[in-house]
C-alpha positions as CSV (number, residue, x, y, z in Angstrom):
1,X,0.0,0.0,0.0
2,X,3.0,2.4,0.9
3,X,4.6,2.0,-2.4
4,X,1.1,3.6,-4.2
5,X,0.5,6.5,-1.9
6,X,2.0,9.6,-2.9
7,X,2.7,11.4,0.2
8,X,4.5,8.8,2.9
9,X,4.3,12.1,6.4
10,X,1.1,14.5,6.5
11,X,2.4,17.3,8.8
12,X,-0.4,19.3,10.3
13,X,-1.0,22.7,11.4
14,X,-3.2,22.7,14.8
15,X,-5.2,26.1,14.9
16,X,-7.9,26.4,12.5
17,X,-6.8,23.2,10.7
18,X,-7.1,20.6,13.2
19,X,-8.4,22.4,16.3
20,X,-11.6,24.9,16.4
21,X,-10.2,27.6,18.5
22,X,-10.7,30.7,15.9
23,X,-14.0,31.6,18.0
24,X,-12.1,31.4,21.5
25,X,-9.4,33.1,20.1
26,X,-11.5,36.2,19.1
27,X,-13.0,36.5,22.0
28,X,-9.8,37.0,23.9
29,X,-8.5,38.9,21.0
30,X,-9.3,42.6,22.2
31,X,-7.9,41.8,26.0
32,X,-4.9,40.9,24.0
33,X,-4.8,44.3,22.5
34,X,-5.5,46.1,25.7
35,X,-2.4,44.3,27.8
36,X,0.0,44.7,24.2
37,X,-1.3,48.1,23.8
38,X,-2.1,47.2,19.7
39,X,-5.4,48.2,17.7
40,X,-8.7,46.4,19.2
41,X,-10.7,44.7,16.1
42,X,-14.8,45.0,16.2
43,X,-16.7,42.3,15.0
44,X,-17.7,43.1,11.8
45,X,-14.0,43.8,10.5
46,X,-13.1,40.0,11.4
47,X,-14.0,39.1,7.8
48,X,-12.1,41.8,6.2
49,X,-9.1,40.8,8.8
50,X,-9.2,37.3,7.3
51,X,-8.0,38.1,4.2
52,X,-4.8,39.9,5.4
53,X,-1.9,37.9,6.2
54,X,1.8,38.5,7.4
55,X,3.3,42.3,7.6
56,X,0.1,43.8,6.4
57,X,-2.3,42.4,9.3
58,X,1.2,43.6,11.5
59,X,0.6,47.4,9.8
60,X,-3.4,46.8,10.3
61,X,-3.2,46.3,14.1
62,X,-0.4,48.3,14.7
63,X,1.3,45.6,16.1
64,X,5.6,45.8,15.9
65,X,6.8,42.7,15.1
66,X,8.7,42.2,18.2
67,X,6.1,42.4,20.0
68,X,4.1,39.5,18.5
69,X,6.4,36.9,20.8
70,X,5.0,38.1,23.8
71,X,1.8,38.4,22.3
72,X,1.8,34.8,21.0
73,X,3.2,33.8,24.4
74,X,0.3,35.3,26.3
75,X,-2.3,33.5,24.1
76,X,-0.9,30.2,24.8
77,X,-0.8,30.3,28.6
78,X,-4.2,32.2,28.0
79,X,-5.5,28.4,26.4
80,X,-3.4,26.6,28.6
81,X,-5.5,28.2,31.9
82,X,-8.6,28.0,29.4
83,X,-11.4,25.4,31.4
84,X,-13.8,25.5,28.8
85,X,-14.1,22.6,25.7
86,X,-12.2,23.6,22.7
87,X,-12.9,21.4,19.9
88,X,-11.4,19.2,16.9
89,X,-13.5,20.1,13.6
90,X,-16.2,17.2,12.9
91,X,-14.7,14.9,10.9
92,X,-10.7,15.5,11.9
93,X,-10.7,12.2,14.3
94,X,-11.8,10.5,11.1
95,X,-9.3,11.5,9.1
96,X,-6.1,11.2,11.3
97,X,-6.7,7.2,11.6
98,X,-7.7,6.9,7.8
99,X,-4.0,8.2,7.1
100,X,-2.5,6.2,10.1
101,X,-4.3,3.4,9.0
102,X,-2.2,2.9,5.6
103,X,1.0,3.8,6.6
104,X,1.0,7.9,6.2
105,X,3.5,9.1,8.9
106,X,1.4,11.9,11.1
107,X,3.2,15.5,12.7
108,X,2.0,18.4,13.7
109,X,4.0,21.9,13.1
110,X,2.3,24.7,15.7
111,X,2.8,28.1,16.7
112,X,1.0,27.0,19.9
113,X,2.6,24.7,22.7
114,X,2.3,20.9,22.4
115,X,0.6,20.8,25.9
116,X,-2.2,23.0,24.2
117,X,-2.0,20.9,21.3
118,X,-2.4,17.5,22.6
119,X,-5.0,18.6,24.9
120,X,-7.6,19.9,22.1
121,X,-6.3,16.7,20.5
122,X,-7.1,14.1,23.3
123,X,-5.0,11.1,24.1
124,X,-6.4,8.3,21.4
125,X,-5.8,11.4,18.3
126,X,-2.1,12.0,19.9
127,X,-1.2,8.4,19.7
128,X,-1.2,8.4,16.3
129,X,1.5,11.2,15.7
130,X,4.5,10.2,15.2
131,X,6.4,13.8,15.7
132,X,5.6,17.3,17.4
133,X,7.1,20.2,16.9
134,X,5.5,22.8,18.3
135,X,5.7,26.6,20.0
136,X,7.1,27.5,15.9
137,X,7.5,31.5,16.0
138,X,4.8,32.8,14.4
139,X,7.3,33.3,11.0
140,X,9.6,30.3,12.0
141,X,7.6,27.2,10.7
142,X,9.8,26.3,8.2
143,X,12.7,25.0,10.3
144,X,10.1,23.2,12.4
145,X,9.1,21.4,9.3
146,X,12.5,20.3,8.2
147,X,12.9,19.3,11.9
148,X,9.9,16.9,11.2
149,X,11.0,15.4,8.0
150,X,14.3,14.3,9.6
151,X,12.8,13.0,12.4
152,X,10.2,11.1,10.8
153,X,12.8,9.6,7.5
154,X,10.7,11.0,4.9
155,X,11.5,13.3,2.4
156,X,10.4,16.6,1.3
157,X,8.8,15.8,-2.3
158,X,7.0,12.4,-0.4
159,X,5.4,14.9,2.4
160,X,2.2,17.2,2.5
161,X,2.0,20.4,5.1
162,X,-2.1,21.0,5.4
163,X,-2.4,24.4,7.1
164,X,-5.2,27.2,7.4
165,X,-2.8,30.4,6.5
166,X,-0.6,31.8,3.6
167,X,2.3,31.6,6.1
168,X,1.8,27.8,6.6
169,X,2.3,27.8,2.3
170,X,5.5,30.1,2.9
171,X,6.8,27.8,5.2
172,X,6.0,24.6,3.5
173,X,7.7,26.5,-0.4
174,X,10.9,27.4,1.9
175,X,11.2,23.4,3.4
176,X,10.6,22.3,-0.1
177,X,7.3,20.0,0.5
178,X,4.0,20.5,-1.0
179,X,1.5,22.6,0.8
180,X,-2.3,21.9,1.5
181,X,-4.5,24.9,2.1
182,X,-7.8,24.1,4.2
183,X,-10.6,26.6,3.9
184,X,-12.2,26.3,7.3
185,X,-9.8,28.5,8.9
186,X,-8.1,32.0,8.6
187,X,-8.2,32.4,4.6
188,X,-10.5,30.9,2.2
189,X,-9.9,29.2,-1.2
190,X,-9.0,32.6,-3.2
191,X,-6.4,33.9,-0.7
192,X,-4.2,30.8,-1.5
193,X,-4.4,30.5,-5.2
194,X,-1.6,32.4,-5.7
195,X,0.7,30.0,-3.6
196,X,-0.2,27.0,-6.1
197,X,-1.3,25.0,-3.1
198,X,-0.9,21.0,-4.0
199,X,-4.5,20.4,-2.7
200,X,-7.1,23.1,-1.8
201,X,-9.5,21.1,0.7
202,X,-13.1,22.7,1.1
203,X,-14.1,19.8,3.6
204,X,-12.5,17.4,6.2
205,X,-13.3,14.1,4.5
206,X,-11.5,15.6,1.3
207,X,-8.1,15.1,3.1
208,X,-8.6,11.4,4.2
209,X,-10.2,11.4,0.1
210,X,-7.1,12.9,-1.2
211,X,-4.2,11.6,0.0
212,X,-5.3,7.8,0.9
């Protein structure tokens, strides 16, 4: 079965591609702005702030870009103190043992920490990865990745990197792997067009679909 699948290591993204903690995320999103003293966003410019990506969402919020460490840091021991549920997208459980189950080497490549990660992913999901490499800087996801594929003994034209942003296709160019875009999270389908993504995925099934 190996020798027929195309892509031998799916490396994940966990926010918005995996996990469903966009909503959470915007609802701490102004206190963030308050304590890092950057622009607070109102609720009906979140869809015009999904389309902007990298320095100009930076120039948007007036946010310096050494600022965004501490800023990223605070929103993960934010979640990690977070009691509430925060969910896997319907369908994601599904798909992580239908590429387990012949032979597709899992990792996960995340700007959040792995205790974050493998808590929204719960124990039986975890199991089944083979690598983590998480707390990435928010622009430093492509040595992660290489991390990954050395790790795991796969290389980069036999592995896939599904993420929700254009940064998660910048990563995967620079680390020399193909790149799948998902559409349930920060961008949707047009904003990654120009990246040439391998696979542009408009449902969870599709990935299981796709690469199986």
């Amino acid at each position: 079965m190996l020798s027929i699948l195309k892509y031998r290591l799916a490396i994940f993204d966990s926010d918005g591609t995996l996990a469903d903690t966009l909503p959470w995320m915007r609802s701490i999103f102004n206190e963030l702005a308050e304590a890092h003293g950057f622009r607070r966003v109102q609720p009906h410019e979140y869809e015009r702030f999904r389309d902007l990506h990298g320095a100009a969402l930076l120039r948007e919020l007036g946010l310096p870009l050494w600022k965004l460490p501490r800023v990223v840091g605070d929103m993960r021991r934010r979640m990690t103190a977070h009691t509430g549920k925060l969910s896997l997208f319907p369908g994601i459980r599904d798909v992580l043992h239908r590429l387990a189950a012949v032979g597709i080497q899992l990792a996960i490549v995340s700007s959040n920490s792995r205790e974050n990660v493998e808590r929204v992913l719960g124990a039986d999901n975890a199991r089944l990865v083979a690598h983590f490499a998480c707390g990435a800087s928010m622009f430093g996801k492509a040595a992660k990745l290489r991390q990954a594929l050395r790790r795991c003994s796969v290389p980069p034209r036999q592995t896939i990197y599904i993420g929700e942003e254009i940064r998660d296709a910048e990563a995967a160019a620079k680390a020399g792997m193909a790149f799948g875009a998902v559409t349930w999270g920060q961008h949707g389908a047009e904003i990654f067009r120009p990246q040439k993504p391998a696979h542009i995925f408009t449902a969870v099934r599709e990935i299981a679909d796709k690469l199986c």
